[in-house]
C-alpha positions as CSV (number, residue, x, y, z in Angstrom):
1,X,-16.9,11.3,30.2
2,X,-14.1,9.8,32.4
3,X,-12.8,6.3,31.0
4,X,-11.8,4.3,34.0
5,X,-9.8,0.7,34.4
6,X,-10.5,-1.8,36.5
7,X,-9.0,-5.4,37.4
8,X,-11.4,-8.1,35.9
9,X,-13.1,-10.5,38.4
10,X,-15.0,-13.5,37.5
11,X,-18.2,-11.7,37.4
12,X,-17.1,-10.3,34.0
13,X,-16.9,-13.8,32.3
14,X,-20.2,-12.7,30.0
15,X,-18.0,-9.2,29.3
16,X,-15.1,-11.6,28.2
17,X,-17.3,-13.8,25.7
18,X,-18.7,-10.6,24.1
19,X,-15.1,-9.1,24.0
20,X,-13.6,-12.2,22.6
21,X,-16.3,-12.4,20.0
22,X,-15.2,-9.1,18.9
23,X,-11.2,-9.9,18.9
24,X,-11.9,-12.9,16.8
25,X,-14.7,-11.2,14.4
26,X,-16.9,-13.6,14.9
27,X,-21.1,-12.8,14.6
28,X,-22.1,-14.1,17.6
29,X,-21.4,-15.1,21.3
30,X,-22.0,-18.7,20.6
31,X,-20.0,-18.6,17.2
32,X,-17.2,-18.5,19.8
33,X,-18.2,-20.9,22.7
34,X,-18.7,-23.4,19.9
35,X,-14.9,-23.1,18.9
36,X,-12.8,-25.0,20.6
37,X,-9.4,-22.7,20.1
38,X,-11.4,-19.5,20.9
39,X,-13.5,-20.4,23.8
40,X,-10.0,-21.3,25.2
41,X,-9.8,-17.7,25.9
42,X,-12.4,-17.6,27.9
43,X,-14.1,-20.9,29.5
44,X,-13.2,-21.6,32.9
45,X,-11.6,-17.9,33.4
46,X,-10.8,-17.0,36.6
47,X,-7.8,-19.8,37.3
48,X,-4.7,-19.6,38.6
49,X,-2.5,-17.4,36.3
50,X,-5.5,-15.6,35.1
51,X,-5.9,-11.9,34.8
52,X,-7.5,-8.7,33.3
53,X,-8.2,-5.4,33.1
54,X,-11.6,-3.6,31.7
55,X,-12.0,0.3,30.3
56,X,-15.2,1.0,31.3
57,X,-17.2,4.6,31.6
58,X,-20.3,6.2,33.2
59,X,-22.6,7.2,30.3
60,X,-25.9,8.3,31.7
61,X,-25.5,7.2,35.3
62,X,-24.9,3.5,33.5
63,X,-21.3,2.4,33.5
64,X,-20.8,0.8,29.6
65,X,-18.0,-1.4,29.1
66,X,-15.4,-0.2,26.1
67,X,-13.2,-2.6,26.4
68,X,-11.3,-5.4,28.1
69,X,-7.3,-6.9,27.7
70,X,-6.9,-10.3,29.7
71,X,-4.4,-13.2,30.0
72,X,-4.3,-16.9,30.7
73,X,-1.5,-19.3,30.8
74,X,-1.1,-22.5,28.8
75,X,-2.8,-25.8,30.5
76,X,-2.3,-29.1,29.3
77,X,-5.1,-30.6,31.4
78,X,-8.0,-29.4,28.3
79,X,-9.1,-30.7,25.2
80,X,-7.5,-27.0,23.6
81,X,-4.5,-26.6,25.6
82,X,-3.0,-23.4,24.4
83,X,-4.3,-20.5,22.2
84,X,-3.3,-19.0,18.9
85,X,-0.2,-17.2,20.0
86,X,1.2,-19.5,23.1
87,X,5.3,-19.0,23.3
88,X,6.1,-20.6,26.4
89,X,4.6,-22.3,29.2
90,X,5.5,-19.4,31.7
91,X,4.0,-16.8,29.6
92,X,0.8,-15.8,29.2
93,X,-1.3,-15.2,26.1
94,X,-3.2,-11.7,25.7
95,X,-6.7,-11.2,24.1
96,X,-7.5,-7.9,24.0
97,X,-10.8,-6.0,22.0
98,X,-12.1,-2.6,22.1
99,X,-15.4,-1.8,21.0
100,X,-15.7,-0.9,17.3
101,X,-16.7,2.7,17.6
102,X,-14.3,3.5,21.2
103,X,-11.0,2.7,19.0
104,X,-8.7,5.0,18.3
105,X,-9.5,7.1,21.0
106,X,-6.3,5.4,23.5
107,X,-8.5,2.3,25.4
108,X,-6.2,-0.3,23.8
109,X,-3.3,1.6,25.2
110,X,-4.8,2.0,28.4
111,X,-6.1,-1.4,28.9
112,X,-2.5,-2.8,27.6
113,X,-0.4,-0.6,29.6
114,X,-2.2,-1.6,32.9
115,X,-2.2,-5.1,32.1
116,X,1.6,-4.8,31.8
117,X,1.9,-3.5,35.1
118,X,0.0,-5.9,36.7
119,X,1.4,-9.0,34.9
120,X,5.5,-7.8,34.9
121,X,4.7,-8.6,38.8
122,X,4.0,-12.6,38.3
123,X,5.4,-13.5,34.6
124,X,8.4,-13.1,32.3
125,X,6.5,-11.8,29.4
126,X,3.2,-11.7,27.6
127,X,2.6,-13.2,24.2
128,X,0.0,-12.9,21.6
129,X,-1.5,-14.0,17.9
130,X,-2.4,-11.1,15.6
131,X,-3.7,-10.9,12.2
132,X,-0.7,-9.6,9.8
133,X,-2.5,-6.7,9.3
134,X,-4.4,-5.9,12.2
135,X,-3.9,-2.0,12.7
136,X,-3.3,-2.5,16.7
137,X,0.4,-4.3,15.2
138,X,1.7,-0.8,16.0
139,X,0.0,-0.7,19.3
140,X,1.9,-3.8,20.2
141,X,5.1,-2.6,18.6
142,X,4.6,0.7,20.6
143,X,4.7,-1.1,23.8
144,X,7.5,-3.1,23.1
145,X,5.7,-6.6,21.6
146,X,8.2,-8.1,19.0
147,X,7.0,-10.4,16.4
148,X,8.4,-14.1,16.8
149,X,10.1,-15.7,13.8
150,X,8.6,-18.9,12.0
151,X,5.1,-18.1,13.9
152,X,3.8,-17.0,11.1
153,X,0.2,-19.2,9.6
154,X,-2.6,-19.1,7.5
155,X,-5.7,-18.3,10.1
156,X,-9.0,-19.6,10.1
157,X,-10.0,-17.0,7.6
158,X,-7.6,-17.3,5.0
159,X,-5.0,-14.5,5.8
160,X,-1.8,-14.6,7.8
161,X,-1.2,-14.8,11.9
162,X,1.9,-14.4,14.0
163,X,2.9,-14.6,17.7
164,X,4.4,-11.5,19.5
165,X,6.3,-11.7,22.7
166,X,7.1,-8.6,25.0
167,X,9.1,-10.0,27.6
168,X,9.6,-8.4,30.8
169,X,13.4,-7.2,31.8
């Protein structure tokens, strides 16, 4: 089976809310829409400044999404104007989740490593939140994401977030 990438459109807005559900562990699709500071990631997608890849591949003649890595810049015209790990204004924040039972198999590097190429184009860098002990940490180190001092919070489930920044030379 041949995983392939793909650029996101806005046709894969219902891809995104399952995917974000899945990068924030939430239960449910509407778990998500229902918070503010994670539908952020997704409502509205497809604005200027937005952009994403998916890893998708043809099982049984049916192609099956695995995964999907996306940005968006910061607005200040919304009620949530930022997400979890914003940095700077100029840099867009990453949300990224690969289906439970496809990790570890190289779609998180695949999806990342596209989404760099396409991004290094149009901004300075790419920022992010992670959970302190989120294995994918040494994805992000791996690809040259660097954790950003004094970022570091208690998240909505008790344990501790940061903001990473890879920035672009």
């Amino acid at each position: 089976m041949n995983t392939t990438v793909r650029v996101l459109t806005t046709e894969d807005v219902p891809t995104l809310w399952t995917m974000l559900m899945h990068a924030a562990h939430e239960t449910s699709v509407e778990d998500v829409k229902s918070s503010p500071a994670l539908a952020w990631y997704v409502q509205d997608w497809g604005q200027v400044g937005d952009m994403g890849v998916v890893a998708q591949q043809s099982i049984d003649g049916r192609m099956n999404v695995l995964g999907a890595a996306w940005l968006r810049l910061c607005r200040q015209d919304t009620a949530v104007p930022c997400g979890y790990g914003y940095v700077a204004k100029e840099i867009p924040e990453l949300a990224i989740a690969v289906l439970g039972e496809h990790r570890g198999q190289g779609i998180g590097t695949m999806l990342l490593t596209h989404l760099i190429e396409l991004a290094q184009t149009q901004f300075p860098g790419i920022s992010l939140s992670t959970r302190s002990n989120n294995p994918a940490v040494r994805l992000y180190e791996r690809l040259g994401f660097v954790r950003v001092a004094g970022t570091e919070i208690v998240n909505r489930t008790g344990s501790t977030s940061y903001s990473m920044v890879k920035r672009f030379s």
